[in-house]
Every structure is written in C-alpha cells, then in structure tokens.
C-alpha positions, 0 to 999 in steps of 0.5 A: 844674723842668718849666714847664707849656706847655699853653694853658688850650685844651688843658687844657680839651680834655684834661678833655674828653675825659677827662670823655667817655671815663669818660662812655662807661665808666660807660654801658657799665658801667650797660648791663651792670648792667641786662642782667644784672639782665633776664637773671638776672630772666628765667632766675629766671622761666624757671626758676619757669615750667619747675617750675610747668609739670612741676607741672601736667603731672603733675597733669592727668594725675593727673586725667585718669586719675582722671575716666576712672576715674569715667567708666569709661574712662581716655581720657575724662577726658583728653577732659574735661581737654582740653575745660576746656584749650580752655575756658580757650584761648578766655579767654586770647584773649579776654582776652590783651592785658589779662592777658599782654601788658600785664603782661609788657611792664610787667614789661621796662619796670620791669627795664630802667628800674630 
C-alpha cells in the first residue's frame, strides 16, 4: 500500500491549478460559443440582407421603367427613382445614428452578451 507523502501545500497547489486550467477551458469554451452564435447571427442577416437587396433592385428597375413609360421616356423614370434615393439619402443622414447605429450597436451587444 502507497503512503501519501504530499503536504496539504501542495494538494492545495494541485487543486489550484487543477481549478485554473479547467477555468481557462471552460473560458475558451464560452468565447467559441459566443463567436459562433455572432458569426452564425451575422451570416443569417448578411444572407436576408443580400435577398432583400436583389428584391429591391429588381423592383426599381421594374419601376423605373414602368415611370418612364408614363412619362414617355424610360430614362426619366430611372430619373425619378434616383430622385426619391437622394430624398431618402438625405434622412438617413440625417437621422443615422438614431435608426442604424445605435440599433446595430445594441444588436453586437445583445449577441455577445447573450
């Protein structure tokens, strides 16, 4: 039979270190956790975002042609909708910290707080 010849120092050492190594992996463990979940809630936007903005191509060109049909030629209604772009251009800097920034940064927040 084997006598135990460690000091309770050096238990306590080992359970130490024992206690800051499975600390570290559980750290690294939670840090993938989160990245994956920004990363995976990133792509999922990005992916939503890219299919909205193919919609809305598509659409003002639709229109644009439709207007200059109306209007009797097919350049001014891509006129017109570049004139309602710059209209809308103008309220989004105006009011781009309110209606982008501050709801994208809450957004980061929220998933890497989650």
């Amino acid at each position: 039979m084997m006598t135990n010849n460690e000091t309770p120092i050096e238990t306590l050492f080992e359970k130490a270190e024992d206690y800051g190594k499975t600390t570290l992996a559980l750290l690294k463990l939670k840090a993938v956790d989160k990245s994956a979940d920004f990363v995976s809630s990133f792509v999922t936007q990005f992916v939503f975002f890219m299919v909205v903005t193919m919609f809305i191509i598509i659409i003002n060109i639709g229109l644009a042609l439709w207007i200059g049909d109306l209007l009797g030629k097919s350049y001014y209604g891509f006129f017109v909708i570049a004139g309602f772009y710059g209209i809308i251009s103008i309220l989004l800097r105006s009011y781009m910290d309110k209606w982008i920034k501050v709801p994208i940064s809450n957004f980061i927040i929220s998933q890497i707080l989650k």
